[in-house]
C-alpha positions as CSV (number, residue, x, y, z in Angstrom):
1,X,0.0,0.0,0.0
2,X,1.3,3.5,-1.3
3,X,1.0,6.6,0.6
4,X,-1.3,8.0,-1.9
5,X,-3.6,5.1,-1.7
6,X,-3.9,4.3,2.1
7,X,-7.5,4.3,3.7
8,X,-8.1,7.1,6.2
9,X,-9.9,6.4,9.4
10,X,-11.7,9.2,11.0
11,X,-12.3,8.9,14.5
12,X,-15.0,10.4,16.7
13,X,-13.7,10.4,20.7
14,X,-16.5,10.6,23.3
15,X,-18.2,7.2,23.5
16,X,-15.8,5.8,20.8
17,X,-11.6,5.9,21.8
18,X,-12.7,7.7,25.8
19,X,-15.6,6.6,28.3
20,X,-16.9,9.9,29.0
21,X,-20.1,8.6,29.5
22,X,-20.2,9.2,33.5
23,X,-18.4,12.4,32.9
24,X,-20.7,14.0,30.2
25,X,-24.2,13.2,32.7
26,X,-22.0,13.9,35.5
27,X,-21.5,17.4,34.0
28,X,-24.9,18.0,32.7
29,X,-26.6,17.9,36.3
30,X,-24.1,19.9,37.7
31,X,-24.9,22.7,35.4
32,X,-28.6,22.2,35.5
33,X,-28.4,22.3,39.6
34,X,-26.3,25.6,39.0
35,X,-29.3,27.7,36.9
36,X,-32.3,25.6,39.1
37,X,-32.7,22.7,36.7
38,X,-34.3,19.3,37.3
39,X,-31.1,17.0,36.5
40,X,-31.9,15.3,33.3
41,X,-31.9,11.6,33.0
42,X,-28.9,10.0,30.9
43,X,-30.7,8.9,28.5
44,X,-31.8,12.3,27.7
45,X,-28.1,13.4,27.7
46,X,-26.4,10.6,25.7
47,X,-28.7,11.7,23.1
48,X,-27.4,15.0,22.6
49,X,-23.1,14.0,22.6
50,X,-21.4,14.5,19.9
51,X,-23.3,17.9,19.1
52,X,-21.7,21.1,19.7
53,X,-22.0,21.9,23.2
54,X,-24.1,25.2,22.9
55,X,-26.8,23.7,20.2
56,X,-26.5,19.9,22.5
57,X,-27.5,22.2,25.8
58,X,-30.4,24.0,23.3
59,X,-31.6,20.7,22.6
60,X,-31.6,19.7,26.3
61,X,-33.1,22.7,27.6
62,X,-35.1,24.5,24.5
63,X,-36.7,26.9,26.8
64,X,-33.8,28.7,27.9
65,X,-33.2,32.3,26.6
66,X,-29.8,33.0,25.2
67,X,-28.3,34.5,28.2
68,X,-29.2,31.4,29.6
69,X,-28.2,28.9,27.6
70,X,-24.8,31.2,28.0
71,X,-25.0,30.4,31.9
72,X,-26.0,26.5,31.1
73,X,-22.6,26.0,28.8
74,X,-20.5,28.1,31.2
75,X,-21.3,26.1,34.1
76,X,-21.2,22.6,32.0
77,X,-17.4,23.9,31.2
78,X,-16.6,25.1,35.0
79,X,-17.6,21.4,35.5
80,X,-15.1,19.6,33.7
81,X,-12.5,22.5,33.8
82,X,-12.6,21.8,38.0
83,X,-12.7,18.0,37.2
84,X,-9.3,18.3,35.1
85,X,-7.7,20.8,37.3
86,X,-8.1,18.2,39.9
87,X,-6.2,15.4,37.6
88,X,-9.1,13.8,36.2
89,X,-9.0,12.1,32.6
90,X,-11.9,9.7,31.4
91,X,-10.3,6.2,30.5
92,X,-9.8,5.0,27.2
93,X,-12.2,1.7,26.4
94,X,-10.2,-1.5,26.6
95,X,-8.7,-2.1,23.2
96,X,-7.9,1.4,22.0
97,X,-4.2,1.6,21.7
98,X,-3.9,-2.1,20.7
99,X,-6.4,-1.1,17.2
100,X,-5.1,2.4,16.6
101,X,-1.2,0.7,16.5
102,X,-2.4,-2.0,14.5
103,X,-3.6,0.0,12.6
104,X,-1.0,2.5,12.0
105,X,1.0,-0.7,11.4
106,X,-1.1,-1.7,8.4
107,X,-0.3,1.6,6.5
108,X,-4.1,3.2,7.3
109,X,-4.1,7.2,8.0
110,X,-6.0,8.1,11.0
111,X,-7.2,11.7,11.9
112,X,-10.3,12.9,14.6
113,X,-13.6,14.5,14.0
114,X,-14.8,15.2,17.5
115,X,-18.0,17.4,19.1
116,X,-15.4,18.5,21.6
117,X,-13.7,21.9,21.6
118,X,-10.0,23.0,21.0
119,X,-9.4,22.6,24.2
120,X,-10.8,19.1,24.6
121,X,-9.0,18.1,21.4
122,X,-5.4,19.7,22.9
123,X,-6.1,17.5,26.0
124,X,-7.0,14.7,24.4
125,X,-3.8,14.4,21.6
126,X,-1.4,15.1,24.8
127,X,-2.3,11.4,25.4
128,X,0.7,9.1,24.8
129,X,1.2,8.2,21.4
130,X,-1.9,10.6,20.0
131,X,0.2,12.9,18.4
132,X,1.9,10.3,16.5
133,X,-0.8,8.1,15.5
134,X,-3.2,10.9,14.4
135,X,-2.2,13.1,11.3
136,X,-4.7,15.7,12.0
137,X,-7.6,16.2,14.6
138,X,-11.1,18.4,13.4
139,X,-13.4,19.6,16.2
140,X,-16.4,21.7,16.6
141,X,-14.1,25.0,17.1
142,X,-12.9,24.7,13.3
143,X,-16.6,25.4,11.9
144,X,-20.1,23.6,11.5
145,X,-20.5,21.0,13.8
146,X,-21.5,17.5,13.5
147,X,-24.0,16.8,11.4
148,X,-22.4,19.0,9.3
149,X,-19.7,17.2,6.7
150,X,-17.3,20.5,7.5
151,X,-15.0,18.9,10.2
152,X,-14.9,15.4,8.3
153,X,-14.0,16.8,4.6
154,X,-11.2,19.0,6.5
155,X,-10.2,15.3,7.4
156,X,-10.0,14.2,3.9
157,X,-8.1,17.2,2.3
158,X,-5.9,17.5,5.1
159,X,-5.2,13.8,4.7
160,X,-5.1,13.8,0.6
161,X,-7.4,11.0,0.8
162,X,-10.9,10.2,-1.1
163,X,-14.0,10.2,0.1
164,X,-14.4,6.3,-1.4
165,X,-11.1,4.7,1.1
166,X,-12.3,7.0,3.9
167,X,-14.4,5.6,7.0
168,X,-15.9,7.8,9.9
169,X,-16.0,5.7,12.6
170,X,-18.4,6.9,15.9
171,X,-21.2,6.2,18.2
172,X,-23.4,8.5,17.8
173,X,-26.1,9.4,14.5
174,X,-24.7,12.6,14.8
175,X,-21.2,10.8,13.3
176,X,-23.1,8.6,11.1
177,X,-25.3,11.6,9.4
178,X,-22.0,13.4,9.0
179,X,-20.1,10.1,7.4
180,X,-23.9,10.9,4.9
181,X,-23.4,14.1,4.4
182,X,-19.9,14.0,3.5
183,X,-20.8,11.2,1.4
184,X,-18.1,8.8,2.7
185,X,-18.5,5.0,4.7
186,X,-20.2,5.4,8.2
187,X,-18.5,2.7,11.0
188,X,-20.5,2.8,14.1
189,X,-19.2,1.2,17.4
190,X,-21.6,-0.1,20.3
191,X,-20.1,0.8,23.4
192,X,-21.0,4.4,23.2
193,X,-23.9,7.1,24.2
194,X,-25.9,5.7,20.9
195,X,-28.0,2.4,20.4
196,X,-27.1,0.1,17.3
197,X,-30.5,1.0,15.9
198,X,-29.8,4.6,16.2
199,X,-26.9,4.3,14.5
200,X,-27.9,2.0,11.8
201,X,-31.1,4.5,10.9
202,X,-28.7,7.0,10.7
203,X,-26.9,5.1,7.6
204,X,-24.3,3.5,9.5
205,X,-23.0,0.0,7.7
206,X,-22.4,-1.2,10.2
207,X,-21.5,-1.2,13.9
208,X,-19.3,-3.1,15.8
209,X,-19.4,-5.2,18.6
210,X,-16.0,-4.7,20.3
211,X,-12.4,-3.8,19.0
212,X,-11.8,-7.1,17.3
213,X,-14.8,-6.6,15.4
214,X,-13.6,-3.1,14.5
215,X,-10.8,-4.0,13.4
216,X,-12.3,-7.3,11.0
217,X,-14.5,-4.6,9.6
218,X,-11.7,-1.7,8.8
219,X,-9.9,-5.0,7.3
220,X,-13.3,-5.6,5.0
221,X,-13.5,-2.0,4.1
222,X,-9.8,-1.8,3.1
223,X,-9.8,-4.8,0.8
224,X,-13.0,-3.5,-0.8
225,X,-11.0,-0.1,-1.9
C-alpha cells in the first residue's frame, strides 16, 4: 500500500476511543443544579453528545433564553475544567491503543472529527502516542459542527485522501449523518452514548461489537478499496 492510496480512518472520541459517559451526565446535572434545573436523565443526555455543546445544551433545555443557555454552557465547562484541574482524565475503552497501533502498522491514516472543543481536542492528543498516531484532529471549534460534513472533509483534504477509502468511525447518529453528508462509509461502534439501531437508521453499515470486530471490519472496508 502506497502513501497515496492508504485508507483514512476518521475517529470520533466521546463514547468511541474515551468513556466519557459518567463524565458528560455527571457534567450535565451539575450545570442544571447551577441555573435551578431538574437534573436530566442519561438517557436524555447521551442523546445530545457528539453535538456542539451550545446547540446539544439548546436541545436539552429548549426553553432557555440566550443568556441562559450562556449560563447553562458556562457552568457545564466550569464542571469539567474543576474536574481536570483536579487530575481527572476519562479512561480510554479496553482495546484502543492495541487497534489504533495495529492500525498504523497496516499503512491506514488516521485523523479525529470530534464534538469537543479545542481545548478538549489539545487535552486529548497530549495522550501518549496521540500525536503520533493521528495526522490531523477536526473539532467543533474549526466550523459547522456535526452533522455537518465541514470537520470530516477537512479530514480528507488535510489527509489527501478520497472520500471512497475514507471511514468515519463513531457512536453516535450525529457521526453517522455526517459520514452521509460527506458522502463517505459510516462505522458505528456499540459501546457508546448511541444504540445500534440509532446508528444504523442514521446510515451506518455497520456497527461493531467490540475492538476485534472493529478492526475485522476496517480489514473488510480496506480490501473493498
Amino acid at each position: 500500500m502506497t502513501a497515496s492510496d492508504a485508507p483514512l480512518a476518521v475517529f470520533d472520541v466521546d463514547g468511541t476511543l474515551v468513556d466519557s459517559r459518567a463524565s458528560i451526565h455527571f457534567g450535565a446535572c451539575e450545570a442544571a443544579k447551577a441555573l435551578g434545573l431538574p437534573e436530566p436523565s442519561y438517557d436524555r443526555v447521551r442523546q445530545i453528545v457528539g453535538l456542539t455543546l451550545d446547540k446539544a445544551l439548546h436541545t436539552l433545555e429548549p426553553q432557555l433564553t440566550m443568556a441562559e443557555l450562556a449560563e447553562f454552557v458556562a457552568a457545564f465547562q466550569k464542571s469539567f475544567r474543576v474536574r481536570y484541574e483536579a487530575g481527572h482524565e476519562e479512561p480510554l475503552y479496553d482495546g484502543v491503543m492495541p487497534t489504533l497501533r495495529q492500525l498504523k502498522r497496516d499503512g491506514w491514516k488516521l485523523a479525529i472529527a470530534t464534538g469537543q472543543n479545542s481545548r478538549g481536542v489539545a487535552r486529548n492528543m497530549a495522550r501518549p502516542e496521540w500525536s503520533e498516531l493521528f495526522t490531523s484532529a477536526h473539532c467543533a471549534s474549526d466550523g459547522p459542527g456535526k452533522p455537518d460534513p465541514s470537520m470530516l472533509l477537512a479530514a480528507v483534504h488535510r489527509n489527501g485522501a478520497t472520500l471512497e477509502r475514507t471511514v468515519m468511525i463513531g457512536d453516535t447518529s450525529h457521526d453517522m449523518l455526517m459520514a452521509k453528508n460527506a458522502e463517505v462509509t459510516g462505522q458505528g461502534v456499540g459501546w457508546g452514548f448511541h444504540t445500534v439501531e440509532e446508528q444504523l437508521a442514521a446510515g451506518a453499515i455497520h456497527v461493531a461489537n467490540d475492538f476485534s470486530d472493529l478492526e475485522a471490519a476496517l480489514n473488510r472496508f480496506a480490501a473493498k478499496v
